[in-house]
Residue, then its C-alpha position, 0 to 999 in steps of 0.5 A: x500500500x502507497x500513502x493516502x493524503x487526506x485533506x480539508x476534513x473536520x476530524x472528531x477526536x479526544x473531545x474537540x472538532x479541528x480541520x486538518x489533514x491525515x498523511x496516511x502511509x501503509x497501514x498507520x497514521x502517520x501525521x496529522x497536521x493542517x495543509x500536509x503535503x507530499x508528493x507521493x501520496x494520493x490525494x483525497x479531498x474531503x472538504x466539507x466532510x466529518x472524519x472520525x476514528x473507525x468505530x469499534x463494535x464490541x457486540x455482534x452476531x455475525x451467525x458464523x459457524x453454523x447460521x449462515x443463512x443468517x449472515x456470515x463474518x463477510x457479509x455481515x462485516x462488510x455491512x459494517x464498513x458501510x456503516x463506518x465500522x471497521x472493528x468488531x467484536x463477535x459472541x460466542x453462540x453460534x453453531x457450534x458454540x465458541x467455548x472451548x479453546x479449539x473453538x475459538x482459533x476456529x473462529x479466528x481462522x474464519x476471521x482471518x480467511x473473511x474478515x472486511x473488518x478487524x476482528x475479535x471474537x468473545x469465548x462463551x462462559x458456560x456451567x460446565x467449561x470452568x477449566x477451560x476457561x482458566x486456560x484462556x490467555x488474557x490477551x488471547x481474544x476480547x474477552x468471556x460472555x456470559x449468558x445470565x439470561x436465555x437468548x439466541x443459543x441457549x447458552x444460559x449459565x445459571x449455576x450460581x456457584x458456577x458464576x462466582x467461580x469464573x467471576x474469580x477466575x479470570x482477569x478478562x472483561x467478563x461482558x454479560x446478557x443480564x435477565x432473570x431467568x426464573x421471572x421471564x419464564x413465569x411472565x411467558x407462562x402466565x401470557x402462554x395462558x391468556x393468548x397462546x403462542x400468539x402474544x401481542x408482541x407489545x407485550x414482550x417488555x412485560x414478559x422480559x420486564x424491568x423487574x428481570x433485567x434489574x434482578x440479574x443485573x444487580x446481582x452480577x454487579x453485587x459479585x464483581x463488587x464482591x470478587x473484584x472481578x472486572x464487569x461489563x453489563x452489555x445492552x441496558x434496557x431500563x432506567x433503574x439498571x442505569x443507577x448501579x454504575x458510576x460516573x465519578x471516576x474515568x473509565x480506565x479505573x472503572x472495574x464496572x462498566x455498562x452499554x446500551x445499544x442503538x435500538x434502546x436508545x432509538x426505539x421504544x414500546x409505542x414502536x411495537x404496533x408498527x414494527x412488531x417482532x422486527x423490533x423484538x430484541x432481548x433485552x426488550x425494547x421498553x417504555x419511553x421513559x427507560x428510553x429517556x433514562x438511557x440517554x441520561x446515563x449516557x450523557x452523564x458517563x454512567x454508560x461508557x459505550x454505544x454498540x448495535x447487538x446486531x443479530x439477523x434473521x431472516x424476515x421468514x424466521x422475524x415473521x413467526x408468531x411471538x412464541x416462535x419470533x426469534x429476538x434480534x436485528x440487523x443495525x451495524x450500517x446504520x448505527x453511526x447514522x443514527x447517533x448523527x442524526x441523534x446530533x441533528x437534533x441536539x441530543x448529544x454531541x458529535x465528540x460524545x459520539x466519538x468517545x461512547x463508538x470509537x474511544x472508550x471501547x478501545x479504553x475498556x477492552x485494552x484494544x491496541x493502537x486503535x479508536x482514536x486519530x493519533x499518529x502511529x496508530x492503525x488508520x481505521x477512519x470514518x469519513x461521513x457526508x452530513x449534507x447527503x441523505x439516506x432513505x433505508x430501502x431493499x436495494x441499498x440494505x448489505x445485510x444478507x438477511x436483507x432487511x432493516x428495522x430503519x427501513x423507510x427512514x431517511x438519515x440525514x448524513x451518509x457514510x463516504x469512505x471507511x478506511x481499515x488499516x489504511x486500505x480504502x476499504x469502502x469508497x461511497x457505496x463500493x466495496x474494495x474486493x481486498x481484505x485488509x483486516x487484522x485480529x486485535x491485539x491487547x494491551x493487558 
């Protein structure tokens, strides 16, 4: 790869917008300067454009192995670009579940043999693979997962003693799916009574309630507390979850740590009777006042990170009655559009943006040289047109399920260029047919 020069863009990066150019050469940044100038790079006017450091994903279900007639790790990363995102961290409940040693380096020769974008996998906490689990590198990949409540896979890990064990037993980011079981299985049974398999979908926030995800989400936070181990809840949904984590000290020293997700900050209840099961996730999609509450805590840095939880599947599967709905939707093109025009709108800031997508999830995994616009880091960039529109349709959807819960709505900005490892990776609308990702490395 020659050096790319990209001039005249407003970079968004470490909390101030500045005009300036970035001297690409081969895979890092190399300066980062106003009016750069060198005769040997290609030159790429971006006069007029935003540019951010590349976002980093740390929630995906990319359905490969085993569900590719969901989405695979191309189609799926490549979805990604388009959206800006040039990392992705992707969960370990795919067919056959990544929980074991072997499993994972699989996984990572997928990566390596497919990936658009870079790529790190989570290793899945189970009731039974404690030793295995012990054996994990730190280093070895993004982290563990632990299923608290069921979802996609059946991956539930509700042996008590079990989950204080692996609480103790390892140094990593330990991210958790937090619903209570016990209380979901009653609600459904207790639904299942009054409507049969055909539950009003409006009422699914009901059945995986408030009260579930509180429970669970508490009780894992009351065992870090306890064990010291190191927590990271994914996908809040409620207000009340928001208020068990601190925004009083910086997220490097924070042992506890919390995310909400695209569609819990876009969506709420009233959205069920247009969209039905195409807005079924678990966590639920609650009221609007949790949707609120959402947005307090992250404004206020009681959650750290936005990430999409994108999940496909089919609209054949989507359009089963609820009991047979599976939860989940596609959202990584879109998600850095929807936080922009979040901005349009005055609800949060472009720098805001910038640290919850593309900084701190690079501070909480220990992501190497990557989510920030710094010299000698890897060039992962996102450029972003905030003067051309988006309307989501059929034809310009890259999930290989084919559809989008955004569909209809027009973005009021659009991503022009993605940039990974200094490879001009998507160029608006155009993918490059080379791959240019690399496997994350780790600061630990």
């Amino acid at each position: 790869m020659g050096k790319i020069l990209l001039k005249n863009g407003l970079l968004v990066n470490e909390g101030i917008q500045k005009e300036a150019d970035i001297l690409i050469d081969g895979e890092r940044i190399a300066r980062i300067d106003s009016d750069i100038t060198d005769a040997q790079a290609q030159v790429v006017d971006l006069e007029g454009k935003l540019v951010t450091p590349g976002i980093i994903d740390d929630q995906v279900h990319f359905r490969e192995p085993g569900l590719t007639h969901k989405g695979t790790i191309a189609t799926e990363s490549k979805a990604a670009l388009a959206g800006g995102i040039t990392t992705f961290m992707e969960q370990p409940n795919t067919n056959p579940q990544t929980t074991t040693i072997e499993k994972l380096e699989e996984k990572f020769r997928m990566g390596a043999q497919s990936a658009y974008a870079n790529y790190s996998f989570l290793f899945g906490g189970t009731n039974d693979n404690l030793e295995e689990l012990k054996r994990l590198d730190k280093n070895a990949c993004s982290g563990v997962k632990l299923f608290l409540g069921s979802s996609t896979g059946n991956m539930l890990v509700d042996n008590e003693a079990v989950i204080q064990r692996i609480f103790e037993s390892t140094e990593m980011v330990i991210s958790a799916h937090c619903e209570d079981e016990s209380t979901i299985r009653a609600n459904t049974a207790r639904y299942i009574e009054q409507y049969g398999d055909d539950i009003p979908v409006e009422m699914h926030h009901l059945i995986r309630s408030e009260e579930a995800c509180y429970l669970s989400s508490s009780k894992a936070v009351d065992l870090a507390k306890k064990t010291g181990a190191r927590l990271h809840v994914f996908h809040l949904s409620t207000a009340k979850e928001t208020d068990l984590f601190r925004n009083d000290i910086p997220l490097s020293e924070k042992k506890i740590t919390a995310e909400v997700c695209i569609h819990h900050l876009w969506f709420s209840d009233a959205d069920y009777k247009e969209k039905g099961t195409h807005i079924k996730w678990n966590p639920a999609v609650k009221t609007a006042a949790d949707r609120q509450g959402l947005w307090d805590a992250l404004l206020d840095d009681r959650l750290d990170i936005i990430a999409t939880d994108h999940a496909p599947h089919t609209l054949a599967e989507k359009d089963n009655v609820y009991t047979k709905a599976p939860s989940g939707g596609p959202l990584v093109q879109h998600a850095l559009l929807a936080m922009l025009d979040k901005h349009k709108e005055g609800v949060i800031s472009l720098e805001k943006i910038v640290q919850k997508m593309c900084h701190n999830p690079a501070i909480l995994f220990d992501i190497e040289k990557r989510g920030y616009l710094r010299e000698g880091y890897f060039a992962d960039i996102a450029v972003v047109d905030m003067n051309r529109s988006l309307t989501v349709a059929k034809d310009n959807i890259h999930y290989h399920c084919g559809w989008s819960p955004f569909e209809g709505h027009s973005f009021g900005a659009q991503v022009a260029h993605t940039f990974v490892n200094g490879h001009w990776a998507y160029n608006n609308g155009v993918f490059s047919p080379e791959r240019h990702a690399k496997r994350l490395t780790f600061n630990r």
